[in-house]
LOZA-38305 format. One record per residue (C-alpha): x, y, z; residue number from 0. Coordinates in Angstrom, 1 decimal, decimal comma, padded with zeros to 4 digits. Layout:
N
SITE       c1       c2       c3     i
SITE        X        Y        Z   NUM
...
END
This chain:
473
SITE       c1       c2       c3     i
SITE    069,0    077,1    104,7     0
SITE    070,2    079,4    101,6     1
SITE    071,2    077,8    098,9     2
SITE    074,6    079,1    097,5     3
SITE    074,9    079,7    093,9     4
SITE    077,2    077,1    092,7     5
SITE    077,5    073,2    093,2     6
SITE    081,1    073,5    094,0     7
SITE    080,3    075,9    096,5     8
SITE    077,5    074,2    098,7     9
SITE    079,9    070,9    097,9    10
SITE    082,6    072,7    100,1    11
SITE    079,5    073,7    102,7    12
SITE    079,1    070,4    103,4    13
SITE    083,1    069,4    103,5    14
SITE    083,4    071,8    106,2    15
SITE    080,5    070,8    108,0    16
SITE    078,7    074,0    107,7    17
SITE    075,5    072,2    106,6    18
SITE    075,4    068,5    106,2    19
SITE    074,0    066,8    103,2    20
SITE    070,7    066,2    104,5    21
SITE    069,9    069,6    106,0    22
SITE    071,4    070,4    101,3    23
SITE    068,9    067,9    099,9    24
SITE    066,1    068,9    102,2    25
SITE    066,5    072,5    100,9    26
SITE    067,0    071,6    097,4    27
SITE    063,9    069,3    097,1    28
SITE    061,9    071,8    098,4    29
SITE    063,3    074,6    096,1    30
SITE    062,4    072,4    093,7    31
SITE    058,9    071,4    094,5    32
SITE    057,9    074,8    095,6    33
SITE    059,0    076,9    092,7    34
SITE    058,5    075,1    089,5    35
SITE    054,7    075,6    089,3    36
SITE    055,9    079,1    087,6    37
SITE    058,5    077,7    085,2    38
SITE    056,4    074,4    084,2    39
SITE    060,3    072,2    084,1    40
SITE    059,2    069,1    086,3    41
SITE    057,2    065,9    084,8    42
SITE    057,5    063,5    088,4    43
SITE    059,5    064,2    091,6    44
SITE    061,1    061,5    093,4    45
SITE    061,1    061,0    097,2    46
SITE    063,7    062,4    099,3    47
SITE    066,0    059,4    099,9    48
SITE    066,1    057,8    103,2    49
SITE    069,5    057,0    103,4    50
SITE    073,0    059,5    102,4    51
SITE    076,2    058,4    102,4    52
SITE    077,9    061,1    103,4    53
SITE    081,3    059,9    102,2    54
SITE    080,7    060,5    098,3    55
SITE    082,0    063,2    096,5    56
SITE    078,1    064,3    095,6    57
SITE    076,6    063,5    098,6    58
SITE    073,4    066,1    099,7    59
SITE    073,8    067,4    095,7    60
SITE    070,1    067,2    094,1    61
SITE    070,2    067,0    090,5    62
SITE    067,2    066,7    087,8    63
SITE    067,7    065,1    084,4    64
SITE    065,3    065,0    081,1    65
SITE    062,3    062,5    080,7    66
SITE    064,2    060,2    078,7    67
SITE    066,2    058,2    081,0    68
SITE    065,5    055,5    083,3    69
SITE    066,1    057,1    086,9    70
SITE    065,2    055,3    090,2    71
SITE    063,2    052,3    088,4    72
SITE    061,1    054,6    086,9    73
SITE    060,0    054,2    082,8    74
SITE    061,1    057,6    081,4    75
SITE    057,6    059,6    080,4    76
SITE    059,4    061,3    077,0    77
SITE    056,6    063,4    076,5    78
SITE    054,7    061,4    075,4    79
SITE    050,9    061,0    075,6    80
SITE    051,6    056,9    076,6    81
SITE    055,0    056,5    078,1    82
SITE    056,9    053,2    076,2    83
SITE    056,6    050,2    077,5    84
SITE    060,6    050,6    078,0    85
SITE    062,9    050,2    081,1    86
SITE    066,7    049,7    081,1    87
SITE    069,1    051,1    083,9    88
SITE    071,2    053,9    082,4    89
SITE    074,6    053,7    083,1    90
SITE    075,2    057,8    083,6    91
SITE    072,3    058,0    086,0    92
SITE    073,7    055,2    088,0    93
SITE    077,4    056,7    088,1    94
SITE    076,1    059,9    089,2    95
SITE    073,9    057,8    091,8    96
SITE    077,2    055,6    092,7    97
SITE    078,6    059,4    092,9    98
SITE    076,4    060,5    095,6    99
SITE    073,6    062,2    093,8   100
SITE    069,8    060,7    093,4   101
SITE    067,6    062,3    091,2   102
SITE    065,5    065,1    092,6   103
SITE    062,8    064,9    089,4   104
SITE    062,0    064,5    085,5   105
SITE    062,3    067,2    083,4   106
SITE    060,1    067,6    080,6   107
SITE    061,0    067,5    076,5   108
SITE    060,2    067,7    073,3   109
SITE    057,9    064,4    072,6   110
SITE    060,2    061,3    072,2   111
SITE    063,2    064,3    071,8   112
SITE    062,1    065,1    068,5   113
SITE    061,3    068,9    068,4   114
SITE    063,9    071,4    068,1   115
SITE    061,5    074,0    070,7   116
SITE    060,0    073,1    074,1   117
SITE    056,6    073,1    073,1   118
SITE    054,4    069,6    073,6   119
SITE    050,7    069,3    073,3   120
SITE    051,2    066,5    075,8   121
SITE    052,4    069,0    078,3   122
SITE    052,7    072,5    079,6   123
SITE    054,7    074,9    078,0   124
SITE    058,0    075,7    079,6   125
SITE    058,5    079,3    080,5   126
SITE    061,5    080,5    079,6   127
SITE    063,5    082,9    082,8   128
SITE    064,5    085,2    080,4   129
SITE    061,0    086,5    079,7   130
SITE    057,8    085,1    079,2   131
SITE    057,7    085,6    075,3   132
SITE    060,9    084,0    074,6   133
SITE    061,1    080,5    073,0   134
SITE    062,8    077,6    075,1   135
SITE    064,5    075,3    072,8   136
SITE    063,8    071,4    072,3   137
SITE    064,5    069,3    073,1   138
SITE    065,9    069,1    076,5   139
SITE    063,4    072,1    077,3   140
SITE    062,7    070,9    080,9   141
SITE    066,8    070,9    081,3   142
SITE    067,6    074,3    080,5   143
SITE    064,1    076,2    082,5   144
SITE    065,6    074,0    085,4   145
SITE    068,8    075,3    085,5   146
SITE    068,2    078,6    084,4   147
SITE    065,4    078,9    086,8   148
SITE    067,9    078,0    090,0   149
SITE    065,5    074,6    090,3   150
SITE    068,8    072,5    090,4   151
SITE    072,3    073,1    089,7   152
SITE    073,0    071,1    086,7   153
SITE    070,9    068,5    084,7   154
SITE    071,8    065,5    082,1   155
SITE    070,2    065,8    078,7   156
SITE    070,4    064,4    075,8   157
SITE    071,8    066,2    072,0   158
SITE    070,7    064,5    068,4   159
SITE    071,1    067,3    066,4   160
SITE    071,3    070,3    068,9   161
SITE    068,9    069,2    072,0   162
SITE    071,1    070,5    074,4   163
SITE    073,1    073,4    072,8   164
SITE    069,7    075,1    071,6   165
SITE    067,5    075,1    075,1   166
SITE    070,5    076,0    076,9   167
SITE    071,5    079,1    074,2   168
SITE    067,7    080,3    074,5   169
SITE    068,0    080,0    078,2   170
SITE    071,4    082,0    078,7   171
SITE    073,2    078,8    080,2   172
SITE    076,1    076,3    079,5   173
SITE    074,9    073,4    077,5   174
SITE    077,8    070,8    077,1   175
SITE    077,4    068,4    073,9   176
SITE    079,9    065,1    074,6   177
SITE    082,1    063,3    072,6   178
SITE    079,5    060,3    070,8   179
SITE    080,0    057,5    073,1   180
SITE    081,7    059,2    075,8   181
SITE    078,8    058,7    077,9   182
SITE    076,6    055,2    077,3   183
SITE    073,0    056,3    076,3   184
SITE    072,3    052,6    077,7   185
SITE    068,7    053,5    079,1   186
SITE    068,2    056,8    077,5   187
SITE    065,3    056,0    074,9   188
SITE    066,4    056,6    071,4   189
SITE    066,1    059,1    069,1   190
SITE    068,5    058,3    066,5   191
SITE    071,1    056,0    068,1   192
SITE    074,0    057,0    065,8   193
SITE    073,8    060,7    066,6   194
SITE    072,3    060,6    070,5   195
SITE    074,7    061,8    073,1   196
SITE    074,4    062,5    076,7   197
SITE    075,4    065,9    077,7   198
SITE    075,0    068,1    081,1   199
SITE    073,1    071,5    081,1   200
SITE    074,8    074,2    083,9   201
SITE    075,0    077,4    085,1   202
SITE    078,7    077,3    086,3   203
SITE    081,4    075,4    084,1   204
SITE    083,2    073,8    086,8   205
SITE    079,9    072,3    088,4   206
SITE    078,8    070,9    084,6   207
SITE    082,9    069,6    084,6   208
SITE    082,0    067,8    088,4   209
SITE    078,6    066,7    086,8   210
SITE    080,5    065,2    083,6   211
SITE    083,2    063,4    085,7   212
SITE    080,7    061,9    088,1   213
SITE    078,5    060,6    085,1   214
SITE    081,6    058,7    083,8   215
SITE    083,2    055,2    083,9   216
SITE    086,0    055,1    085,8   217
SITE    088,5    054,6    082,4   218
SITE    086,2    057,3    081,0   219
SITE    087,5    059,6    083,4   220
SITE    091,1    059,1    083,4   221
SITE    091,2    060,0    080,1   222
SITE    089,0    063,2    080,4   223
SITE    090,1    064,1    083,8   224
SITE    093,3    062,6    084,7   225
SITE    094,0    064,7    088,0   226
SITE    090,9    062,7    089,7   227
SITE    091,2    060,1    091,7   228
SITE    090,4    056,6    089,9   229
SITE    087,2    055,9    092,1   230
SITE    085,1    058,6    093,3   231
SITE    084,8    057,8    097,5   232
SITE    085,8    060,9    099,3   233
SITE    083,4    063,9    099,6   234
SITE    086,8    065,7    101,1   235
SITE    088,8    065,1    098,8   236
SITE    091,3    067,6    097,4   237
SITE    090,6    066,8    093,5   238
SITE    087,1    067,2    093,2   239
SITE    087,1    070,2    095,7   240
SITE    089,7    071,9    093,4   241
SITE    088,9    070,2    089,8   242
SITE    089,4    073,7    088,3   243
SITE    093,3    073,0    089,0   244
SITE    093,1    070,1    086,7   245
SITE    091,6    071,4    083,8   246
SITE    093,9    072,0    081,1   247
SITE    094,4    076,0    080,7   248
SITE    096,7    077,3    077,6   249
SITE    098,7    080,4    078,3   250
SITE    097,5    081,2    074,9   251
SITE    094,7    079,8    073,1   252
SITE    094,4    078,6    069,2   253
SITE    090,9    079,3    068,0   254
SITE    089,1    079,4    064,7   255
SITE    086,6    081,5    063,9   256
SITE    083,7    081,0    061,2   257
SITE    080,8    083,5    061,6   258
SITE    079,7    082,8    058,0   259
SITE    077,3    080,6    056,7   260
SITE    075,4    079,6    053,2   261
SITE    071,8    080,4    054,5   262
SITE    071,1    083,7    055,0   263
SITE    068,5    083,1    058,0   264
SITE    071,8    081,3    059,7   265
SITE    074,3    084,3    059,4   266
SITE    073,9    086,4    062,5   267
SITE    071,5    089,5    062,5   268
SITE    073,6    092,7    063,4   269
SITE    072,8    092,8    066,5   270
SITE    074,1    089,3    066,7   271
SITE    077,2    089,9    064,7   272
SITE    078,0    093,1    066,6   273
SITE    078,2    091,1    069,9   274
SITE    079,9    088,4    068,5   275
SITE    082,8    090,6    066,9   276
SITE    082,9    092,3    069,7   277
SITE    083,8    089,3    072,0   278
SITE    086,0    088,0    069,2   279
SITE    087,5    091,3    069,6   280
SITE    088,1    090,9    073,4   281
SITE    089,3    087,5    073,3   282
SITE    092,6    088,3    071,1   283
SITE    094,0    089,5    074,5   284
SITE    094,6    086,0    075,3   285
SITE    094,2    083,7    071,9   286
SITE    095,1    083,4    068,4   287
SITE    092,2    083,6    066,1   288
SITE    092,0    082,5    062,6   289
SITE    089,3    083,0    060,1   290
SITE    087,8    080,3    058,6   291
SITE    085,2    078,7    056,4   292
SITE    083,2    075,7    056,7   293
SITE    083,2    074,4    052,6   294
SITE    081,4    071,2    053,5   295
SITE    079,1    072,5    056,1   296
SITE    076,2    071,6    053,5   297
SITE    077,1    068,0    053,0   298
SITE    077,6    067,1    056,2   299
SITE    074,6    068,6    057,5   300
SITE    072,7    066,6    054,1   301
SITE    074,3    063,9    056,3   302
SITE    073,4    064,8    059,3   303
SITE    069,7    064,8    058,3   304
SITE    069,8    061,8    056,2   305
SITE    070,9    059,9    059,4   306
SITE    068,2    061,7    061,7   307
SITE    065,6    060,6    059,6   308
SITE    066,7    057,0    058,9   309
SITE    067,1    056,1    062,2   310
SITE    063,8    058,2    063,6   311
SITE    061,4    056,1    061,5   312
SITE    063,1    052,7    062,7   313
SITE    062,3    054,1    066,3   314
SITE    059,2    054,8    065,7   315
SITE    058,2    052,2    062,9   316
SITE    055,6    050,2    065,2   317
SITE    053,7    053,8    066,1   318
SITE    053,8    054,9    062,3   319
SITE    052,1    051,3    061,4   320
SITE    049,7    051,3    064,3   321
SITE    049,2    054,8    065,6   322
SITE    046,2    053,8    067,8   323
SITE    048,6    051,6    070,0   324
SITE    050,8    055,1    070,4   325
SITE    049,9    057,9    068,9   326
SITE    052,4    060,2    068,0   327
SITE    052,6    063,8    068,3   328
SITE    052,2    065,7    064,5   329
SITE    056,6    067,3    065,1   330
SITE    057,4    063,4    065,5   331
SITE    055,7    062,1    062,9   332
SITE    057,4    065,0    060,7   333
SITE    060,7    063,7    061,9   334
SITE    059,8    060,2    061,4   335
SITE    058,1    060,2    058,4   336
SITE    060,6    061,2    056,1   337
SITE    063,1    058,4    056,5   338
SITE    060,4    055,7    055,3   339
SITE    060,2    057,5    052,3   340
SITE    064,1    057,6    051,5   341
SITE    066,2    055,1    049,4   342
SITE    068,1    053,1    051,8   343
SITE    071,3    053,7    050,1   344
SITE    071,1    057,1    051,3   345
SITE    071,5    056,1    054,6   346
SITE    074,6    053,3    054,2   347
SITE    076,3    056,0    052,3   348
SITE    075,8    058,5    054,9   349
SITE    076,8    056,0    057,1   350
SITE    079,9    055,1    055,0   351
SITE    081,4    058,4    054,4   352
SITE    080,9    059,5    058,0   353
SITE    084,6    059,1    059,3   354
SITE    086,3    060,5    055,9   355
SITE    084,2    063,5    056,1   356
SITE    084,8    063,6    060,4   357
SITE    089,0    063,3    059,2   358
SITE    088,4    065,7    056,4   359
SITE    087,1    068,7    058,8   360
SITE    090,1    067,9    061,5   361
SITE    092,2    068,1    059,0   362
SITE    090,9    071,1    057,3   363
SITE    089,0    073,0    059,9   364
SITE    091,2    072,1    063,9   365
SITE    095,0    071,2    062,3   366
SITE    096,5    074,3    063,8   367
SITE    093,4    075,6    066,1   368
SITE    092,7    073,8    069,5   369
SITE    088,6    074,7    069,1   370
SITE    086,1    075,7    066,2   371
SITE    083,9    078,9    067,4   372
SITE    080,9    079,7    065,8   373
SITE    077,3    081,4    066,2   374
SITE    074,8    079,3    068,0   375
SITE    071,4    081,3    067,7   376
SITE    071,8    083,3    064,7   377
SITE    069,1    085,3    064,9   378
SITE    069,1    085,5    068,6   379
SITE    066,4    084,1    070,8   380
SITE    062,9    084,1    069,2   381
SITE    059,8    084,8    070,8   382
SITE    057,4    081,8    071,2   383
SITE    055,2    083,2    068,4   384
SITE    058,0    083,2    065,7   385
SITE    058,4    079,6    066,0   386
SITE    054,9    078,3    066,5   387
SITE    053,4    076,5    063,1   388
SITE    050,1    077,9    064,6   389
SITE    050,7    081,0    065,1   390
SITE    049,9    084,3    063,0   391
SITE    053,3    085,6    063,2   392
SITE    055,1    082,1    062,7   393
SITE    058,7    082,5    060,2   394
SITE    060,0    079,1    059,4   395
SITE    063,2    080,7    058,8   396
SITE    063,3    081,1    062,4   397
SITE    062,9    077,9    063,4   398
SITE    064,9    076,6    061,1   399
SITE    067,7    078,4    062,1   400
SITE    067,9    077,4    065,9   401
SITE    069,5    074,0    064,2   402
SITE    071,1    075,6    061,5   403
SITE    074,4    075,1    063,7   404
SITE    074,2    072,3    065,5   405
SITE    073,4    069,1    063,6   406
SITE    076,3    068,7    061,7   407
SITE    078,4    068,5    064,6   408
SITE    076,3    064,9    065,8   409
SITE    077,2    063,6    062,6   410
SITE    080,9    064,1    063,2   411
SITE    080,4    063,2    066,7   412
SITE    082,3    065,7    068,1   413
SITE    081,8    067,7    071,3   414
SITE    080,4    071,1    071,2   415
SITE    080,1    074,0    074,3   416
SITE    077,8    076,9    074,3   417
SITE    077,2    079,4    076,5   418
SITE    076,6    083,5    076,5   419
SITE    078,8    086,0    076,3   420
SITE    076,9    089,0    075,9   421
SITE    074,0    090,4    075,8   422
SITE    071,6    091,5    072,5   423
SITE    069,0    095,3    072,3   424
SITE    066,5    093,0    073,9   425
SITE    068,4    092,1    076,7   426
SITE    068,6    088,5    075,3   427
SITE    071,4    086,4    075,7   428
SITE    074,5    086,1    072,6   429
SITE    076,1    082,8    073,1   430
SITE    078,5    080,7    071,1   431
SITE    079,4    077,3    070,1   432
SITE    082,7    076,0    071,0   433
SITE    083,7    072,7    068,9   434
SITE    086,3    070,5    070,2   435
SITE    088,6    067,6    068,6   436
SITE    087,5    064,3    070,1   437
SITE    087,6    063,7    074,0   438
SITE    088,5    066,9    074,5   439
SITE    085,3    068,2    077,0   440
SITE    087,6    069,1    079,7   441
SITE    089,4    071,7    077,2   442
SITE    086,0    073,0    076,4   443
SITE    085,0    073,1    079,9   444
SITE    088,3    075,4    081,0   445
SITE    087,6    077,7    078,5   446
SITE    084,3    078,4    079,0   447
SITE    085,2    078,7    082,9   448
SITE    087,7    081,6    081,9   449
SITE    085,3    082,9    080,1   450
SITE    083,1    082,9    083,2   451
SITE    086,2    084,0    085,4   452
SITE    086,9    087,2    083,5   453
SITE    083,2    088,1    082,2   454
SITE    081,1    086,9    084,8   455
SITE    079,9    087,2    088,5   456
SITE    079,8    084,7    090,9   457
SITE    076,6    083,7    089,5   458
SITE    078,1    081,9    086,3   459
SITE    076,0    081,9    083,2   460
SITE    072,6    082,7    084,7   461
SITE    069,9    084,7    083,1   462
SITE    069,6    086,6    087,1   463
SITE    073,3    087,5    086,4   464
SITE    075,2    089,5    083,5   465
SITE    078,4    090,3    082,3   466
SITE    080,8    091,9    085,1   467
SITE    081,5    095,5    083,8   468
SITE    079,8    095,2    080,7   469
SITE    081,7    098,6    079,2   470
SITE    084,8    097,1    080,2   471
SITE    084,5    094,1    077,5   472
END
């Protein structure tokens, strides 16, 4: 059978009985299998599933997730060279299954989630949809090729500081960073605990919002999604087929605006800019934008990276002791290294000032605005040899500013959208980032499908599709 574009869509397929789920996971585990030798996403694929319930609201929906959870009673790989000796259910993977959906494979990462780029000397390099040459981003690398690719339809991942906003922006998708705890990260393998969040990866905002509910707890999802019905039992039913009817949609939005920032290798390129002003332009039609500036962007990204490397060495302190028992990667052990060489009060105060500072931005930055907008990839998407340590035309600056956005927004714990809304000379993708008050994903999630309504074809944000009458916006 052909696949349709969209989860919703093949979802209402198999509602009306045009296809039923068996005939949808039959083609989607073979689209799977069969096409990811050119885009290297896919550590392990899981049998089809010998039994469907057709009843649940994700029933015949194949998804694939990163290497870091446990899925199906398998110990997630995380890149690494020797998997950990570490199994624990994870809650999200099990809502979704309770939801319908099994996994379909493991997508491969960044080793142990610690690289901000897809590359891993444990495994192939991903290639990136949009061309051969350009960087995916770390460290939910597998994620993003996935999705972009057309391998699955949307894909949990995991964001420390960036690990799902950065493939997804190199990758021209919709990469959805949650509120911290919204989603346990019981039996996803830890990065840094206080900053690790579960987040889905899409090509279509409504299937990432069907994705997100799914993944929940049941209380979880009253209070993100009140419309749905408590328990999710009815492939039919009304609420899921129509979830964009519940999300909430502003006659008029309240947006800030901050393009600038300290660095200069994290202000946007022209080309960058020029898109960006453009859509900021275009957007006025239907929301009030304010200009703003981010005064304590540099303390709470010292924060940020205080935190990352504090809790990275206590991961990893029995592989820094006795690498022979598990070697780690040379990126890793640059993550990890730091933090065992930082006073501890560093850490407790980081620690201590992080819900002042998280009021202090509210307060300052989202008082009167609804949602924070602001570059993602300031420089646009690099090619693989601008971001390679090895490589003759390696610029640190450029890997150092595909993060130059994102980390501060773990430390607050606050959830963050990106996804494109233009295109660059090369014929890259521009996207933004979208930061949201707490618990407010399903605000995120309606704007960026208006976004997609008015500057997109049916095809969502896909690298195979482009903005609908480009001259027009």
């Amino acid at each position: 059978m052909s696949l349709p574009p969209s989860l919703v869509a093949l979802r209402r397929l198999i509602s009306k009985r045009a296809c039923s789920a068996g005939e949808a996971l039959q083609a989607q585990y073979r689209h799977i299998r069969e096409e990811d030798e050119h885009w290297h996403s896919a550590t392990h694929f899981f049998p089809l599933p010998t039994h469907i319930d057709h009843t649940l609201p994700l029933a015949g929906i194949g998804l694939a997730h990163k290497d870091i959870f446990t899925m199906r009673g398998r110990t997630p790989g995380c890149g690494a060279a020797v998997a950990p000796s570490w199994k624990q259910p994870c809650t999200a993977i099990r809502n979704l299954s309770r939801a319908g959906s099994e996994p379909m494979a493991a997508l491969s990462m960044a080793e142990f989630a610690a690289g901000i780029t897809g590359d891993n000397p444990n495994l192939p390099r991903p290639v990136n949809p949009i061309s051969t040459n350009a960087m995916v981003g770390g460290s939910s690398s597998g994620s993003a090729v996935a999705v972009a690719a057309g391998l699955c339809y949307a894909s949990l991942g995991t964001d420390t500081a960036g690990s799902i906003r950065v493939p997804a922006a190199t990758c021209g998708i919709l990469g959805l960073k949650t509120t911290r705890g919204l989603l346990p990260t019981t039996g996803c393998y830890p990065l840094a605990p206080s900053l690790d969040t579960i987040g889905v990866m899409a090509r279509s905002a409504l299937d990432a919002a069907q994705v997100l509910a799914a993944s929940m707890s049941i209380s979880a999802r009253k209070r993100i999604f009140s419309h749905l019905p408590p328990t999710s039992d009815a492939l039919s039913d009304n609420a899921w087929d129509n979830l964009d009817k519940g999300l909430p949609m502003p006659d008029h939005w309240r947006l800030a605006w901050c393009p600038e920032h300290e660095d200069s290798y994290a202000t946007p390129s022209e080309p960058q800019a020029r898109v960006l002003e453009t859509f900021m332009s275009w957007i006025a039609r239907f929301a009030h934008v304010s200009h703003v500036s981010l005064t304590n962007y540099p303390e709470l990204t010292r924060h940020a990276s205080v935190v990352l490397h504090a809790e990275c060495t206590s991961t990893h302190a029995h592989a820094l002791r006795t690498p022979s028992t598990r070697p780690l990667s040379p990126t890793t052990r640059a993550l990890a290294l730091p933090g065992a060489a930082m006073p501890a009060f560093w850490y407790a105060e980081s620690q201590a000032l992080q819900h002042e500072l998280t009021m202090a931005f509210l307060t300052l930055i989202l008082k009167d605005s609804d949602m924070l907008v602001t570059p993602i990839l300031p420089q646009g998407v690099p090619d693989w040899s601008a971001v390679l340590p090895d490589s003759p035309e390696f610029d640190p600056r450029a890997l150092i500013a595909l993060f130059s956005w994102t980390a501060f927004v773990n430390y607050m714990g606050l959830p963050a959208i990106t996804f494109p809304i233009g295109e660059d000379e090369k014929g890259r993708p521009v996207c933004i980032q979208v930061i949201g008050k707490p618990r407010t994903e399903a605000l995120l999630l309606a704007f960026a499908w208006r976004i997609q309504q008015e500057r997109y074809a049916e095809r969502g944000f896909s690298p195979a599709s482009s903005p609908a009458e480009k001259a027009n916006h």
